[in-house]
N, C-alpha and C positions, 0 to 999 in steps of 0.2 A: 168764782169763775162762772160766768156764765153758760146756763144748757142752753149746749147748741145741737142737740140729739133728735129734736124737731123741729124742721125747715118752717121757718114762717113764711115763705116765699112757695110762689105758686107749685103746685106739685109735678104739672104739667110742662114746664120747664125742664125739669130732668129728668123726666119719666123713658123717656129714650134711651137713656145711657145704660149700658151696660158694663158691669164689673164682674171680673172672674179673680176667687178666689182659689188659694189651692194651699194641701197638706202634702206636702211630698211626700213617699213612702221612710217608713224609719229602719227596714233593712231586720231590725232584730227583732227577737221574738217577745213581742211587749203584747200587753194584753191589751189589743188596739181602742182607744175610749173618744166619744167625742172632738171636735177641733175645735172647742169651748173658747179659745182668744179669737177664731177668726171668726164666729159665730159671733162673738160679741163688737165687732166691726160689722158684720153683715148687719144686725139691728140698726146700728147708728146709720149705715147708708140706706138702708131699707125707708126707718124713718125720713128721708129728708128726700124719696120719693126715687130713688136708684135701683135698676134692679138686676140683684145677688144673685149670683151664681156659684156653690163652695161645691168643689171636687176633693174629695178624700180619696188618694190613690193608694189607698191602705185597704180601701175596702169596694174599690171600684176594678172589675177586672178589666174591662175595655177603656181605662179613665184614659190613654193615648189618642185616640177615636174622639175620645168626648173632649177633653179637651183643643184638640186642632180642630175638628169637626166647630164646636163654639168659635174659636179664633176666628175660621173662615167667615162662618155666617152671622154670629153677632158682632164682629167687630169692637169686641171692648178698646176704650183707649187705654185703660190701665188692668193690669192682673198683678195681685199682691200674691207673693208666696213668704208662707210663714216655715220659719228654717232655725232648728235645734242644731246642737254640737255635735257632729257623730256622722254615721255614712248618713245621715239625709241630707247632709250637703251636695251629695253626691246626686243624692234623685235630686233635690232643686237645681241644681247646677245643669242635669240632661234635659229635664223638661224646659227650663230654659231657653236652651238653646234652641231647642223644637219650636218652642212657640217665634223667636227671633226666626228662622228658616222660615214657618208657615206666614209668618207681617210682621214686618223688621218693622215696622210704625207702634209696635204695640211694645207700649211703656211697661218696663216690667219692675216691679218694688217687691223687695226684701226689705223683709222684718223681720222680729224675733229675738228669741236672745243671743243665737250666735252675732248674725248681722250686728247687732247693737254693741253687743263686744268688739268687735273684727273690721267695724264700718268703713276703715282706710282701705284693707285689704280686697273686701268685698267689692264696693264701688270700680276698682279697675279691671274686674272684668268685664268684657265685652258687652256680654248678654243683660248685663245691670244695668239700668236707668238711674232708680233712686235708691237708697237704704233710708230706712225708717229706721228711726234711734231710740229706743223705747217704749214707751205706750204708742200701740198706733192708732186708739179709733180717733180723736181729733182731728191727727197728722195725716190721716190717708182721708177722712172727710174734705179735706182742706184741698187736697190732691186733684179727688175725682171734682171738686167743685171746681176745675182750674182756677183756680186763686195764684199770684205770682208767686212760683217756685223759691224770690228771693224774699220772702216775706212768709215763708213756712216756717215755723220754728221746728226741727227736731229732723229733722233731713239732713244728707249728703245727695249732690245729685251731679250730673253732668251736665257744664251747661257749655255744648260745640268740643272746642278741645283743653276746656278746662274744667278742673272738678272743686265744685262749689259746699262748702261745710256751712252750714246757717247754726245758729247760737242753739243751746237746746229749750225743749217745750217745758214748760212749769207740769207738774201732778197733776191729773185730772180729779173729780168727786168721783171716784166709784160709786156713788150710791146714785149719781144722776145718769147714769149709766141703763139702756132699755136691756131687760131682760136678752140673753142667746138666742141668736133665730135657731131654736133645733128645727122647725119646719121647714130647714133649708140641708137638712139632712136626713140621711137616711137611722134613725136610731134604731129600730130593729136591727140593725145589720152588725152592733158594737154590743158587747161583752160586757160591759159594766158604763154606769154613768161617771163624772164628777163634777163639781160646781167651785170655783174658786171664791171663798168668802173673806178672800185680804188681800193685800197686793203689801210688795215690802218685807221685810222682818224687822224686830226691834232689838236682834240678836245679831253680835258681830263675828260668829266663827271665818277661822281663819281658813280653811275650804271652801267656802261658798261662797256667790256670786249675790246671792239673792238679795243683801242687805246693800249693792251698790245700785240695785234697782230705782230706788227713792225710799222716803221715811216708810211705816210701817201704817196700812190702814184696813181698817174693817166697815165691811156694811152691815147695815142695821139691821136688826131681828123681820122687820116688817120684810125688807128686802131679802136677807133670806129665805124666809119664808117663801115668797115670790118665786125665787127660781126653781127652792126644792119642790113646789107644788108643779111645775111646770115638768117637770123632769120626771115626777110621778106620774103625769099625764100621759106623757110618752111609755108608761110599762117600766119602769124600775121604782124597785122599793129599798135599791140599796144603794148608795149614794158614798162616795167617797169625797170627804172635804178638806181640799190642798191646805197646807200653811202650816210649819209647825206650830205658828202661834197665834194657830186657830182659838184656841182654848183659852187663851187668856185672859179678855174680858169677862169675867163670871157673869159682872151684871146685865153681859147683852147675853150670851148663853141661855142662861136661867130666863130670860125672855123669849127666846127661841123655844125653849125649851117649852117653856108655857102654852105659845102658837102649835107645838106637834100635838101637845095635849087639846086645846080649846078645837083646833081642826078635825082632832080624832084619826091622826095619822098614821098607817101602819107602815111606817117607816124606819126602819136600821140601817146605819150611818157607819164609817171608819175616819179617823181621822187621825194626819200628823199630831203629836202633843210634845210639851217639854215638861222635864220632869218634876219643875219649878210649878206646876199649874195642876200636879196630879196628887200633892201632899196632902192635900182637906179631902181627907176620905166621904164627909159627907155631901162634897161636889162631886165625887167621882160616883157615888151610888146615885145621886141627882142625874151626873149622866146615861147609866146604866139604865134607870127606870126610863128611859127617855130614847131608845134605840140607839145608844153608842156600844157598837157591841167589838168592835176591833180599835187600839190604835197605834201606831209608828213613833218608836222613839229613839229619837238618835244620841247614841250612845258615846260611841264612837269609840273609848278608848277602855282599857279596865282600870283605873284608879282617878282621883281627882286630881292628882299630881301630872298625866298625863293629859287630863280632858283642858287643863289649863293650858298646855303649850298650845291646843288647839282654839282658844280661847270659848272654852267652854264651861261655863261657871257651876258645876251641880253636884256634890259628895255622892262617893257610893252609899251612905246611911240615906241621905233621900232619895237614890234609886231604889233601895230597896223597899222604903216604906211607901214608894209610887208602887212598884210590883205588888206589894199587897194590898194595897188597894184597891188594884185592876184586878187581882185574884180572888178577892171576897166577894166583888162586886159582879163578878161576872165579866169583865171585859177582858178581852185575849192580846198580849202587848205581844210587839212584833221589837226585837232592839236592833237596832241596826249598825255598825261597825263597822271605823273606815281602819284600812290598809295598804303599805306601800306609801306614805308619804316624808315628804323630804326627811329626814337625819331619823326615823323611826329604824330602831332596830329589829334582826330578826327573833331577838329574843321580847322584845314586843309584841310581836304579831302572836308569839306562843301563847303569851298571857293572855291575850284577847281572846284566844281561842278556848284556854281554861274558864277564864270569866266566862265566855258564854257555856261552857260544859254547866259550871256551876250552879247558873240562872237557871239552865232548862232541869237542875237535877231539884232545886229548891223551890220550883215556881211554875215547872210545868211551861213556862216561855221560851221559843224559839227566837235564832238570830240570824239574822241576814249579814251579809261580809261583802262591804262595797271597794272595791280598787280603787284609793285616789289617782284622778284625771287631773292632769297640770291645767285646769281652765283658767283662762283670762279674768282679769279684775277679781281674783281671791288672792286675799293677805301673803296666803301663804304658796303662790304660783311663784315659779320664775320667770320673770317677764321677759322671756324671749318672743319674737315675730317670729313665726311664719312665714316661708315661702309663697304659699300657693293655699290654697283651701282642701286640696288633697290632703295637705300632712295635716290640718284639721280634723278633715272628715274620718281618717283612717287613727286616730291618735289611742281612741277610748280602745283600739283592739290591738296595737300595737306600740306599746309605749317602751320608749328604750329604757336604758336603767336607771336602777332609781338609787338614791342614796344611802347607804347602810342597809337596806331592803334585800332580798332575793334579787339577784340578778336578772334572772330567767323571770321574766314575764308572767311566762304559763305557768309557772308554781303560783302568779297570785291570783291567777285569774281560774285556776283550779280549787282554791282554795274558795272563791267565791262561789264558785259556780257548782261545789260540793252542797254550800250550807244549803243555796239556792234552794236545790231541787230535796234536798233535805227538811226543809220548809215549805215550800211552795205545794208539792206534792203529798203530804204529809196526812191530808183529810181527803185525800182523793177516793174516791169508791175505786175499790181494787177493780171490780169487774168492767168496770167502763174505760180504766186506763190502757192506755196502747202499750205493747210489748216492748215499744223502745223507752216510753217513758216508766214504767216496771223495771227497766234493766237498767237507765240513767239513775233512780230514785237509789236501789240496791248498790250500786256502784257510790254513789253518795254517800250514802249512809256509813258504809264500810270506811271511805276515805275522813272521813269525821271524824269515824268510833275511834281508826288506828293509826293516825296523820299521815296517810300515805298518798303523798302529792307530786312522788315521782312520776314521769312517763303518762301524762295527761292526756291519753288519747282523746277522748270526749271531747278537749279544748280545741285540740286540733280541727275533731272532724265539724265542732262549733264553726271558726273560722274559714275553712275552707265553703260550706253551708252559705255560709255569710257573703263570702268573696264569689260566691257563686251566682248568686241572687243579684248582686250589684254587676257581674256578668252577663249574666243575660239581662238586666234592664237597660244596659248601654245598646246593646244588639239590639233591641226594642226600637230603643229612642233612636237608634241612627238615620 
């Protein structure tokens, strides 16, 4: 493939045009980080002489203001908004419409990975010009360049009163790929960094989307290297790195590895792993000496008889010799555990919940307890449509019932939302924590010890919290 990431073509040309980026709000309570995909689109148009403008409404309090306020006086032809599964739908869908009210002239593109799943559905709404299907820095370069929309690969667009599907885009090189514009954000103002060092998986679990993305790829130590130094520049020394299989390569690793050392980096790292890649105890002490000091393992189920229906291939005997691993070596495993999916029983979910008693009583590890979400293009979804982008947006907090599963909702999403804070809160300095998050923690704790998952207030006043927030952001945007 050829890099097309720097315009050979005069710079002065496009130096006028203007693009607005934007992060919708995600509504829940995430620990807000970076918008690292669309930063990495702002590089590719930066370089070819364009200039970026990325609003993060997550951490921008007047970002209604800054956004129309831009509409009016720069006039971009295009604004990309990048749009997850879940009520961000909801904020990309009102901002939307806002920016159409303030210059109906202004082309507006979804992308992302809901878009990219949903792209039939998406496309007819009103407020939608284009959906981007996959990777967008290429697809949206291609865009802002007006290049003909019938010769884009990897689009859905409107073209008068028909809607046009183009063929999809081929894989890009991530590694020809320019570094994140962070200097088109505010990073002081986020909680933690991350750095995406793969795109793909080369694992086929049957919940997850991530493996219908494209093959599985990794960037090179050198590039590595690159971004994490850049992210260090900006004030973080603790870097979380996507991909469960991150880890996998040893011998680009141990290259990495090498560069935090020859750099003199005082840098500590967390990163997804699979437990396939944590068995050579003397790799796992090689990453420990090396600032990996946390990582995420998805577990999912307690036996291998189980993790197979998931098509998840790894014995309890190698989890537990990955645990010791990470326990000798110093690294602190976080395991993570889905629940609530199709023909899982409830005497299922018990086990899981002993298997994680178990871990924490043998290992000193904690476990987190995720609700499967029926998402699009995983094995194991039921491929029903969607009405509208609502029952989308609202799915992850109100999923009807599930099969063999607890009926009631709130019993799983209690259930998670026990371990959560059972976890999450766990190393908190008592004196600093807030009185509700003291009595949330307690309340946890107890529904753990005793499996008491009836009458789930906490869920409720979750949701109603939730449903509140997306209330007033409508009265906002009207």
């Amino acid at each position: 493939m050829a890099n097309c990431y720097k315009s050979k073509e005069k710079i002065s040309l496009t130096m006028k045009k203007n693009v607005l980026l934007i992060q919708p709000k995600f509504f829940e309570n995430f620990h807000i980080k970076p918008p690292i995909p669309l930063m990495y689109i702002a590089a590719v148009l930066e370089n070819n002489g364009f200039n970026v403008t990325i609003i993060d409404t997550n951490i921008e309090k007047d970002y209604i203001k800054k956004i129309t306020d831009y509409i009016k006086n720069k006039k971009p032809e295009y604004v990309g908004i990048s749009v997850m599964i879940g009520l961000q739908i909801i904020s990309a869908k009102l901002i939307s419409q806002k920016i159409k009210k303030t210059n109906p002239q202004t082309n507006i593109v979804w992308g992302g990975p809901f878009p990219t799943c949903e792209y039939e559905l998406v496309i007819k709404e009103p407020y939608v010009d284009i959906v981007v299907i996959g990777e967008g820095e290429d697809t949206f370069l291609e865009l802002v360049k007006n290049k003909d929309k019938n010769l884009i690969k990897g689009i859905i667009y409107k073209n008068k009163n028909k809607i046009v599907l183009n063929t999809s885009r081929e894989i890009i090189d991530i590694n020809q790929l320019p570094p994140p514009a962070f200097h088109l954000v505010k990073m002081k103002k986020y909680q933690a960094a991350y750095v995406h060092m793969t795109r793909g998986c080369p694992f086929k679990c049957s919940f997850c989307h991530i493996s219908s993305t494209g093959p599985f790829r990794g960037k090179t130590p050198e590039k590595m290297m690159e971004e994490v130094s850049l992210i260090i520049r900006n004030g973080f020394t603790k870097i979380d790195f996507r991909g469960e299989a991150q880890l996998c390569n040893k011998q680009i690793i141990e290259t990495f590895c090498s560069l935090i050392r020859k750099n003199n980096l005082s840098l500590t790292w967390t990163s997804w792993a699979h437990v396939k890649y944590l068995k050579n105890k003397e790799y796992v002490r090689m990453l420990a000496a090396n600032g990996l000091r946390q990582v995420l393992i998805g577990v999912e189920s307690y036996s291998t008889e189980k993790r197979r229906e998931l098509k998840k291939y790894f014995s309890n005997e190698e989890l537990f010799q990955t645990l010791k691993n990470c326990k000798e070596a110093g690294i602190y495993a976080i395991l993570i555990f889905i629940i609530g999916y199709p023909k899982q029983r409830k005497d299922d979910i018990n086990k899981i919940l002993d298997f994680a008693d178990l871990i924490e009583k043998q290992y000193g590890f904690q476990s987190l307890i995720s609700v499967y979400k029926n998402y699009p293009l995983t094995k194991l979804s039921k491929r029903h449509r969607k009405k509208n982008l609502e029952e989308w947006a609202y799915t992850p907090f109100f999923i009807k019932s599930i099969n063999r599963a607890p009926k009631n909702i709130n019993t799983l999403e209690c259930i998670s939302h026990s371990f959560h804070y059972k976890q999450i809160y766990e190393e908190i300095n008592k004196s600093r924590a807030s009185l509700m998050i003291k009595f949330l923690r307690f309340i946890a704790t107890k529904r753990c010890k005793y499996r008491m998952w009836k009458f789930p207030v906490e869920i409720y006043l979750k949701k109603i919290k939730i449903l509140g927030s997306v209330f007033i952001e409508k009265i906002k945007l009207i």
